[in-house]
N, CA and C of each residue as an Amber inpcrd file, in Angstrom:
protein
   339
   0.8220000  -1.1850000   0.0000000   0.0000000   0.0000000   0.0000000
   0.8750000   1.2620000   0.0000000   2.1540000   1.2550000   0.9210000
   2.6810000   2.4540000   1.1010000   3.5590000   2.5010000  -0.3170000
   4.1580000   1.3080000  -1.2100000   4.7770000   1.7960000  -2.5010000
   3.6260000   2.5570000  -3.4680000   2.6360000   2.2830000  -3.3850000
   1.3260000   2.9970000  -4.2530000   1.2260000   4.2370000  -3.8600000
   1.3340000   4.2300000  -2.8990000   0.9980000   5.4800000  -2.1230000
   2.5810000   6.6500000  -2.6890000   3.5380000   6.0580000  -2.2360000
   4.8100000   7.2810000  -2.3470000   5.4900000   7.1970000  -3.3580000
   5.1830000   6.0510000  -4.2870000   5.5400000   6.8120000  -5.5570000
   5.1090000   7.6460000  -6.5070000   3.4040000   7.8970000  -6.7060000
   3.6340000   9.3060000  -7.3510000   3.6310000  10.7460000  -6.3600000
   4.2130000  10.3980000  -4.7930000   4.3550000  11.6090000  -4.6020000
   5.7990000  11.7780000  -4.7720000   6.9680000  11.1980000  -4.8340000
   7.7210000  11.1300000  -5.0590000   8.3900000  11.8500000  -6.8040000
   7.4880000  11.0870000  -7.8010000   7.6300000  11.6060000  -8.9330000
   6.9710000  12.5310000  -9.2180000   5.9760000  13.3210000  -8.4170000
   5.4590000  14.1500000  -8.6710000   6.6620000  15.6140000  -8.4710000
   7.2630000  15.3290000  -8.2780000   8.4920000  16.7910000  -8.0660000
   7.9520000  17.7460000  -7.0760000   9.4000000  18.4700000  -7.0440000
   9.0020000  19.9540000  -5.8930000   7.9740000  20.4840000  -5.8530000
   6.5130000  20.9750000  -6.6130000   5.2340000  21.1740000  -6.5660000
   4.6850000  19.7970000  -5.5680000   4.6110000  18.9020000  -5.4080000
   4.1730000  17.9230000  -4.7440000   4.7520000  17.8810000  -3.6150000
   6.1650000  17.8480000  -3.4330000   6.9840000  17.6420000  -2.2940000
   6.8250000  18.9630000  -1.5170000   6.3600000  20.2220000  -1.5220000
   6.1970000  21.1490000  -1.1050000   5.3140000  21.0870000  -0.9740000
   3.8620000  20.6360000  -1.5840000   2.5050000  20.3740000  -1.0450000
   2.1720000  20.0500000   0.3090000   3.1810000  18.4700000   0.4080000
   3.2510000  17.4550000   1.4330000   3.6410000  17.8480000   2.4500000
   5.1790000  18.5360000   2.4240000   5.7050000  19.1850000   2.8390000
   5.2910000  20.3080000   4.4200000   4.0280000  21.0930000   3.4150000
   3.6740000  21.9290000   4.2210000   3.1560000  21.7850000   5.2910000
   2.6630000  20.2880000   5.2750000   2.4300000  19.5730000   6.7410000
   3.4610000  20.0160000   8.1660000   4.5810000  20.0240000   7.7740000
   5.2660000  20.6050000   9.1290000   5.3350000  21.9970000   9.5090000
   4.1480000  22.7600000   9.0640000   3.8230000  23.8640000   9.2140000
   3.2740000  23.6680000  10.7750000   2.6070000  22.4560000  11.5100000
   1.7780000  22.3090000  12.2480000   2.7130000  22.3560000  13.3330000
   4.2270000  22.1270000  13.1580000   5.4160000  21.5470000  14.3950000
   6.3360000  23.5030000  14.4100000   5.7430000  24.3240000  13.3200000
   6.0190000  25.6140000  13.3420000   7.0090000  25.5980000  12.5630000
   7.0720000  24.5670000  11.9180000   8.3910000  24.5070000  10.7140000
   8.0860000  25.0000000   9.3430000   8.5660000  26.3580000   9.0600000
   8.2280000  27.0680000   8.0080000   9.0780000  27.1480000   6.5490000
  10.1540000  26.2350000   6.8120000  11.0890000  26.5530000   6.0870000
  11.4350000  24.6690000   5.0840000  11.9020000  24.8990000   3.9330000
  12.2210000  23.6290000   3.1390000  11.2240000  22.6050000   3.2360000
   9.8600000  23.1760000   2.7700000   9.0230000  22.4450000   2.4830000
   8.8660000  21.1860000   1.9270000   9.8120000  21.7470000   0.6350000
  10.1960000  20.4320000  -0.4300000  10.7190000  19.3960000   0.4420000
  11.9700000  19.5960000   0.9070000  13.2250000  18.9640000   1.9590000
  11.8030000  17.5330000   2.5490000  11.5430000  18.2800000   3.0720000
  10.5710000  17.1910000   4.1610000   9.3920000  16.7590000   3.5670000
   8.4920000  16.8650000   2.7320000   7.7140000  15.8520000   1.0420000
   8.6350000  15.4590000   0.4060000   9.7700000  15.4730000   0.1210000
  10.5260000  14.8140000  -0.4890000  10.9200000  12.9940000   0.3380000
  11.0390000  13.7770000   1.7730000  11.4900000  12.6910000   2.8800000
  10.3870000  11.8220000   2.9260000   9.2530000  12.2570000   2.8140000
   7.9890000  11.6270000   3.5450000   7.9950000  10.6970000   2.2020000
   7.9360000  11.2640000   1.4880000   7.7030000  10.7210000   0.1560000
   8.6240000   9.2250000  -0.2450000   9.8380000   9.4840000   0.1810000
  10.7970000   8.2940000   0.4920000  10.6880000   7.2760000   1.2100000
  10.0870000   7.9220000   2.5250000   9.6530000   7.1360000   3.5240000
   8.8600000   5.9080000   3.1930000   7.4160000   6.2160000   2.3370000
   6.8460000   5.6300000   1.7000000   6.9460000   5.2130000   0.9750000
   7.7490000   5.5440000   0.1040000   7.8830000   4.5270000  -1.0820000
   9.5620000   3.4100000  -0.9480000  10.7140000   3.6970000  -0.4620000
  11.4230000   2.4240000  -0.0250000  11.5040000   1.8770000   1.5630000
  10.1510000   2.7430000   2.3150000   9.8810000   1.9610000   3.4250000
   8.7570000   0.9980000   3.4330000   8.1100000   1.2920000   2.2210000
   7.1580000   0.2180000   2.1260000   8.0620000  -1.1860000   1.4930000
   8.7600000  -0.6970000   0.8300000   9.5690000  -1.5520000  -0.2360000
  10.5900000  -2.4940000   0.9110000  11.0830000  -2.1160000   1.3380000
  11.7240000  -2.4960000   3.0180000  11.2030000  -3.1760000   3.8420000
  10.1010000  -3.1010000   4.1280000   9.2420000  -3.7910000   5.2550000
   8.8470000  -5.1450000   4.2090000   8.4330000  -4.8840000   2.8180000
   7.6260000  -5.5970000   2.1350000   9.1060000  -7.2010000   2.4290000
  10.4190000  -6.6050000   1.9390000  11.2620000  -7.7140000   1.8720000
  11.5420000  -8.3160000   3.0760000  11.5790000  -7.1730000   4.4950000
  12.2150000  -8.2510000   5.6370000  13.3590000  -7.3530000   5.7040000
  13.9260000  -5.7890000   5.0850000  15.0600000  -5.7170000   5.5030000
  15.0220000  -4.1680000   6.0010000  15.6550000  -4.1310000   6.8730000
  15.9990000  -2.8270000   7.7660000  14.8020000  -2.7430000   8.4800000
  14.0300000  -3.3390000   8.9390000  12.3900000  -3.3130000   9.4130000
  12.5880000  -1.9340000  10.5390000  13.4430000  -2.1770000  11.5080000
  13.0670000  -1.2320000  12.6810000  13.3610000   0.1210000  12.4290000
  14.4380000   0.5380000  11.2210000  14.8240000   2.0070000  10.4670000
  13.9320000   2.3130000   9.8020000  13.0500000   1.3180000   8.4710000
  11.9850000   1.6410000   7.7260000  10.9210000   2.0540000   8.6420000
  10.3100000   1.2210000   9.6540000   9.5570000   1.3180000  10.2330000
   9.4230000   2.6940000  11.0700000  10.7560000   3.0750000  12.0930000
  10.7950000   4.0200000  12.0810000  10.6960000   5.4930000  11.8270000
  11.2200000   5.3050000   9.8900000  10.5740000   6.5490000   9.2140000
   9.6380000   6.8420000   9.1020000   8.8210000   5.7000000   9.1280000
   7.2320000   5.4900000   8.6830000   6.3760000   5.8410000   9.4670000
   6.6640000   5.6270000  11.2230000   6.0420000   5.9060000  11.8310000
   5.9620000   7.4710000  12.0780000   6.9320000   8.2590000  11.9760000
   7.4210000   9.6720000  12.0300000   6.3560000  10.3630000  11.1560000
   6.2920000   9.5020000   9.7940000   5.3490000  10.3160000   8.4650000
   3.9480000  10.0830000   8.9160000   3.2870000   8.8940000   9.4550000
   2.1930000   8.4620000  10.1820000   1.7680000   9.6700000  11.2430000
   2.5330000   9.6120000  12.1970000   2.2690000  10.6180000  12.7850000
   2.1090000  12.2820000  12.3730000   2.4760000  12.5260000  11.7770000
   2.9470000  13.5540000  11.1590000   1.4140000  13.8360000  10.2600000
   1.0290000  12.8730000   9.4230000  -0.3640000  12.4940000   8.4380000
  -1.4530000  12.5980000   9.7910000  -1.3720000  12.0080000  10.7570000
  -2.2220000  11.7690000  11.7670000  -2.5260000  13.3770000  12.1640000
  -1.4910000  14.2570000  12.7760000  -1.8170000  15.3060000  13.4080000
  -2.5890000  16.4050000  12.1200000  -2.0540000  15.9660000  11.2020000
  -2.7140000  17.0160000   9.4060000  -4.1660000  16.6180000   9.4950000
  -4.4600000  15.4080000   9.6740000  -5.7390000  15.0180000   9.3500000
  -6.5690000  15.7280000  10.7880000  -6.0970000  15.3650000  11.8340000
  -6.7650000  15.6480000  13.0350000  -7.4550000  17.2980000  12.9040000
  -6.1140000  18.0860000  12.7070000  -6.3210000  19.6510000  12.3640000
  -6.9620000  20.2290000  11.1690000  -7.2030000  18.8280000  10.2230000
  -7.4140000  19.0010000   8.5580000  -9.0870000  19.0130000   8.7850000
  -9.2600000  17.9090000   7.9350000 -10.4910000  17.4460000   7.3240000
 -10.8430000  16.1880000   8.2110000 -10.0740000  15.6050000   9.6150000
 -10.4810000  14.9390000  10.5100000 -10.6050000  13.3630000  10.4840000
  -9.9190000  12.8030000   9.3050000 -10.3630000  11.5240000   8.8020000
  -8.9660000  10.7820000   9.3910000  -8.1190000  11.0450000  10.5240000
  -7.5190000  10.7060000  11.1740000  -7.2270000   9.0670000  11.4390000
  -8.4060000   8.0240000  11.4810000  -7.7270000   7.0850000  11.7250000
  -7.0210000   6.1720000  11.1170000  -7.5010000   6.3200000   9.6340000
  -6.1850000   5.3440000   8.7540000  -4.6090000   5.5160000   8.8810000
  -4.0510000   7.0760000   9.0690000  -3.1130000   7.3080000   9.3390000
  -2.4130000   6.5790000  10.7690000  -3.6930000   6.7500000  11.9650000
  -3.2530000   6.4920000  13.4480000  -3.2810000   5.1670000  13.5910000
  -3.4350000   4.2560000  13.0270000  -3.6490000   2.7860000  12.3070000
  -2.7320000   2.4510000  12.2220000  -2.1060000   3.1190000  11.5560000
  -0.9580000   2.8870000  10.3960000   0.4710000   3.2940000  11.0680000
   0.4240000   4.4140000  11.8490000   1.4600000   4.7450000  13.4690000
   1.2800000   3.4720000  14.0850000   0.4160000   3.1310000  14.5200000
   0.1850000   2.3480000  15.7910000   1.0990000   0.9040000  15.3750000
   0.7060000   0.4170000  14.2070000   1.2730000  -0.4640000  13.4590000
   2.7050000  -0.7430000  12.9490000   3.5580000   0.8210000  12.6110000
   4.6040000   0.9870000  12.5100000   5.5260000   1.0070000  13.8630000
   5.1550000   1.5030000  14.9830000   5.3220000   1.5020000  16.1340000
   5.8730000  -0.0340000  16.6820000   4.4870000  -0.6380000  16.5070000
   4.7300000  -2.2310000  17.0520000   6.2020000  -2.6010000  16.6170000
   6.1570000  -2.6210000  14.6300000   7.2110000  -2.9870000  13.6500000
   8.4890000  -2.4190000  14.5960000   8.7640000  -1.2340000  14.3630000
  10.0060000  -0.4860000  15.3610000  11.0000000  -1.1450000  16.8530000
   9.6960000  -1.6930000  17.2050000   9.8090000  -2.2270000  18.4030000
  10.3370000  -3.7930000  18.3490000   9.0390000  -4.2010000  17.6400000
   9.4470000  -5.6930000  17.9940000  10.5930000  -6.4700000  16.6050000
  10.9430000  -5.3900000  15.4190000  11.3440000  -5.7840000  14.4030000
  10.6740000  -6.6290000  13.1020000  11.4480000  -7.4280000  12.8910000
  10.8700000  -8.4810000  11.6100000  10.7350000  -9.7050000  11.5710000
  10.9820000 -10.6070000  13.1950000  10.9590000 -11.6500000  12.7820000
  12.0030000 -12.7280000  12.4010000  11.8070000 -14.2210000  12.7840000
  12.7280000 -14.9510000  12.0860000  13.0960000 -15.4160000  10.8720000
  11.9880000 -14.9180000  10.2700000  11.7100000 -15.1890000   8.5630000
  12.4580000 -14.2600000   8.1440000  13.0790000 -13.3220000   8.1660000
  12.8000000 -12.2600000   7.2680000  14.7260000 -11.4820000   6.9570000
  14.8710000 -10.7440000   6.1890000  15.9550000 -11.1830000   5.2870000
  17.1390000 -10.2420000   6.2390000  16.2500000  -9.1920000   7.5630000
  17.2200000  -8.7620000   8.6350000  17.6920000  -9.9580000   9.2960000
  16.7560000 -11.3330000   9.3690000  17.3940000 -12.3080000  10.2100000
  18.5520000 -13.3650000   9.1070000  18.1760000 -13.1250000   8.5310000
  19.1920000 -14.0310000   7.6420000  20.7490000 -13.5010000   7.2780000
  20.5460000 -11.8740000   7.2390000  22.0850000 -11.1250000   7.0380000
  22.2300000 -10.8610000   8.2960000  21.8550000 -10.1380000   9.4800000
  22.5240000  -9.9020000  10.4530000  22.1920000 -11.0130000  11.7050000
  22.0210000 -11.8420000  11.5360000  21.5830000 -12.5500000  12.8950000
  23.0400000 -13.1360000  13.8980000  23.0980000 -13.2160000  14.6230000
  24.2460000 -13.7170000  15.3150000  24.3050000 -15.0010000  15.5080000
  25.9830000 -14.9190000  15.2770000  26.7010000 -16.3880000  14.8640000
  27.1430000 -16.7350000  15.6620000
C-alpha cells in the first residue's frame, strides 16, 4: 500500500513535495518544504519496499512511523479523517519495536553467529 501510495508523490516533483511538505507547518516549521515531502515521500515509497522484503524493518519502520504521525496530526487539524493514518502509526510503532521476525531477510544477514 505504502509503494502505491509514495511513488507518485515522489515523482510528482518539488510542486508535490512542497505540497506534502507543508504539513510541518503544524510543528512551526516554516522553512524547506520540499526537503521534508521529499522525505515523507521516500519514507513511503522504499519503506514500504523495506518492510515488504524483511530488511531494515526497525529504520523503515521508524521513518514510517514519524510520516504516520505527522499524516495523523494534518488530518486531526485538517479534514479529521484521522484514523487510517493512526492505524498505520500504531502499526509501525509495534514494527520499530518488535522488528521483523525470524523469517525475514534482517534475520538471515545480520543474525548472530
Amino acid at each position: 500500500m505504502f509503494v502505491t501510495h509514495g511513488y507518485p508523490k515522489l515523482i510528482g516533483g518539488a510542486e508535490a513535495w512542497r505540497e506534502l511538505g507543508q504539513a510541518m507547518e503544524l510543528f512551526g516549521i516554516h522553512v524547506i518544504p520540499e526537503f521534508f515531502g521529499f522525505m515523507a515521500a521516500v519514507s513511503e515509497l522504499i519503506g514500504g519496499i523495506l518492510l515488504t522484503i524483511g530488511l531494515f524493518t526497525r529504520i523503515a519502520a521508524s521513518f514510517m512511523l514519524i510520516t504516520m504521525i505527522v499524516a495523523t496530526l494534518t488530518h486531526v487539524f485538517g479534514d479529521g479523517d484521522y484514523f487510517p493514518a493512526l492505524t498505520n502509526a500504531v502499526i509501525f510503532l509495534g514494527l520499530a519495536i518488535a522488528g521483523s521476525g525470524r523469517h525475514s531477510l534482517d534475520s538471515l544477514l545480520f543474525r548472530k553467529r
